[in-house]
C-alpha positions in Angstrom: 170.0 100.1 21.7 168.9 103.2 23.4 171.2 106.3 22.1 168.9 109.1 23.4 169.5 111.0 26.8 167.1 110.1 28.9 166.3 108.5 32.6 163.5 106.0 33.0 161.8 105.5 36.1 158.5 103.2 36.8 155.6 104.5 38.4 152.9 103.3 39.7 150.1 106.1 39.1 149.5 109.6 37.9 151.7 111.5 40.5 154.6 113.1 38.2 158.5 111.3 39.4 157.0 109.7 42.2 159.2 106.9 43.9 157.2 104.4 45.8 158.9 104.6 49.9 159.3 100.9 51.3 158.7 100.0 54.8 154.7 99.9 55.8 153.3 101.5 52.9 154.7 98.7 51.0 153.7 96.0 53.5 150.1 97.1 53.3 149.5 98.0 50.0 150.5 94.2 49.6 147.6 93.5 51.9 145.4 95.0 50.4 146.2 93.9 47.0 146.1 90.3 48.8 142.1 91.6 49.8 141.4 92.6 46.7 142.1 89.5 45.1 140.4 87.3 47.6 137.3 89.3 47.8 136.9 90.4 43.8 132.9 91.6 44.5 134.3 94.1 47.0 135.4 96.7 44.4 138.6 97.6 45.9 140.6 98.8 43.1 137.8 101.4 42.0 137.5 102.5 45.2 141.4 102.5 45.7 141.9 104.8 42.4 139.0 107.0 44.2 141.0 107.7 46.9 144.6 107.8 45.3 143.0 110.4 43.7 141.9 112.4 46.8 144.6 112.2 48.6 147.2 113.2 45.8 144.8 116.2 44.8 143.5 116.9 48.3 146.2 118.9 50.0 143.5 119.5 53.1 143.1 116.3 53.3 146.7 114.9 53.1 147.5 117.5 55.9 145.4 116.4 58.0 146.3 112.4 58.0 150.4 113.6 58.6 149.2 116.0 61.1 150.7 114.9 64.8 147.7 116.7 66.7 144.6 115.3 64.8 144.4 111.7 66.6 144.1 108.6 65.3 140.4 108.2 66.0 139.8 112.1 64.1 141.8 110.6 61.3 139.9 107.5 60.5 136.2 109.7 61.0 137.7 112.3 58.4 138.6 109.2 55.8 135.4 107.3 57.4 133.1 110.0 56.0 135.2 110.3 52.6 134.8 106.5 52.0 130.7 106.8 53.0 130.2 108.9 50.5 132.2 106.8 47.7 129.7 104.0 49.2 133.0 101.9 49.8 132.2 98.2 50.8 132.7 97.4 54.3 136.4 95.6 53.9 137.9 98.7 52.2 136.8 101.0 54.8 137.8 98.3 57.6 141.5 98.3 55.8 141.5 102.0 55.9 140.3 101.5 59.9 142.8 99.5 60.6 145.3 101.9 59.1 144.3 104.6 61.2 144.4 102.7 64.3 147.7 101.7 63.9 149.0 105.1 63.9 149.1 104.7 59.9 146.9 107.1 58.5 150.0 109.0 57.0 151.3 105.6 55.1 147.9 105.4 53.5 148.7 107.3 50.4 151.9 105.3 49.9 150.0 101.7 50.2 147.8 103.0 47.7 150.1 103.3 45.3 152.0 100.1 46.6 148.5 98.0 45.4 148.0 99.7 42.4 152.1 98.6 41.8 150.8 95.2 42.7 148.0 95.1 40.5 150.1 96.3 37.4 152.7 93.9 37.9 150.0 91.4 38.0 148.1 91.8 34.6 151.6 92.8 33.0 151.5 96.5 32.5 154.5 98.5 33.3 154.2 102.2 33.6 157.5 103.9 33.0 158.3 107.7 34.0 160.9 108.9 31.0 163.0 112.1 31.8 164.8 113.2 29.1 167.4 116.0 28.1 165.2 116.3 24.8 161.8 114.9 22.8 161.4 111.4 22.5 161.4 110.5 18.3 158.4 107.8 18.3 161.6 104.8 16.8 163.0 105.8 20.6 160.4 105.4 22.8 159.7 102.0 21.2 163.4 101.6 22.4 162.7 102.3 25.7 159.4 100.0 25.2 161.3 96.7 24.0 164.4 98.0 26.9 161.6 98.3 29.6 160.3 94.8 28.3 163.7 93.1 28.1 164.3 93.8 31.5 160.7 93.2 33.3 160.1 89.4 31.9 156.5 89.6 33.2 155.5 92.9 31.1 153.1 92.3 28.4 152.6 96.3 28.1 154.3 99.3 28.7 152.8 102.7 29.4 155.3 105.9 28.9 155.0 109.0 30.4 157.7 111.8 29.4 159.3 115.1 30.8 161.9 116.7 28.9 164.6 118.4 31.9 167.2 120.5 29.6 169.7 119.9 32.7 169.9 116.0 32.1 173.6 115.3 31.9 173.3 111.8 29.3 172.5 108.4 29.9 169.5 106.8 31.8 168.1 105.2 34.7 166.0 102.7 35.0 163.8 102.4 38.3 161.3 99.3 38.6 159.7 98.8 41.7 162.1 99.3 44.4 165.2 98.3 42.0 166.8 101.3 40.3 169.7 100.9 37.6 171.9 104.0 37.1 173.5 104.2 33.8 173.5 108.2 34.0 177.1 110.1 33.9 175.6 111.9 37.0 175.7 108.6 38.3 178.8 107.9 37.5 179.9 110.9 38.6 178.1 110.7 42.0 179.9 107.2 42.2 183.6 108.3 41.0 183.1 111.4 43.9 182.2 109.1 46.6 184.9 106.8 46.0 187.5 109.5 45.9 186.2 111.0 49.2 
């Protein structure tokens, strides 16, 4: 079993403790991941890295898509241009149209990382965030490996990324998707406090 101090949370791409938000960004990263799976030629999970990438790195960019006074139309000719030069294929930069025309040029980011969720979960990889009060020994994080696996019956890999935080109290928990599993004495803390109150 799992005896070090550590919380585990799945991620869906690079961004460090990044929870996936549900609502739209959810509903159209499904979409798109839908697209991509009807129209394989169209390249869209290159092109959807490409621009996860931007927009985490591009703090310009990200400003301008949550800004209220840029409007919709401004917002879909900055991305427009972005996606031009990535030569995106017509039905990724239509998605990323319609996005914008909805009013949800800010949710783009988010549905991103929704399909890329999708597309894990679908060829079995799991990538797990592990927060720990200390190093991981290589005999726990195959722990956490077989824990992870145990408890997603579709993984066939898991992918581990660590950050040691000294101010961990003990225990762990486990986020998959839009599931999380609190094991942690904060937790259990948290939970004793709000019951008393």
């Amino acid at each position: 079993m799992l005896k070090s101090v550590c919380v585990i949370e799945f991620k869906t791409e690079k961004v460090l403790w990044m929870k996936l938000k549900m609502g739209p960004e959810m509903r159209y990263g499904k979409a798109l991941f839908d697209l991509s799976n009807e129209h394989k030629k169209a390249g869209i999970s290159g092109l959807a890295a490409t621009l996860t990438e931007a927009l985490s790195t591009g703090d310009e960019l990200s400003s301008i898509l949550k800004s209220q006074s840029v409007t919709k139309v401004e917002k879909n000719q900055v991305l427009q241009k972005l996606l031009d030069g990535l030569k995106a294929d017509a039905l990724f930069a239509n998605f990323v149209a319609l996005m914008c025309e909805k009013g949800r040029a800010n949710c783009l980011l988010g549905a991103l990382q929704w399909f890329k969720f999708y597309e894990d979960a679908a060829s079995g990889v799991v990538k797990a965030f592990v927060k720990t009060a200390e190093k991981l020994s290589a005999a726990q994080k195959k722990s956490i490996e077989e824990f992870v696996k145990s408890n997603v019956q579709e993984a066939k890999s898991v992918e581990l990324t660590e950050e040691v935080d000294a101010s961990l109290v003990a225990g762990l928990r486990v986020r998959i998707g839009s599931v999380e599993y609190d094991m942690s004495v904060r937790g259990r803390l948290d939970g004793l406090r709000t019951s008393l109150i």
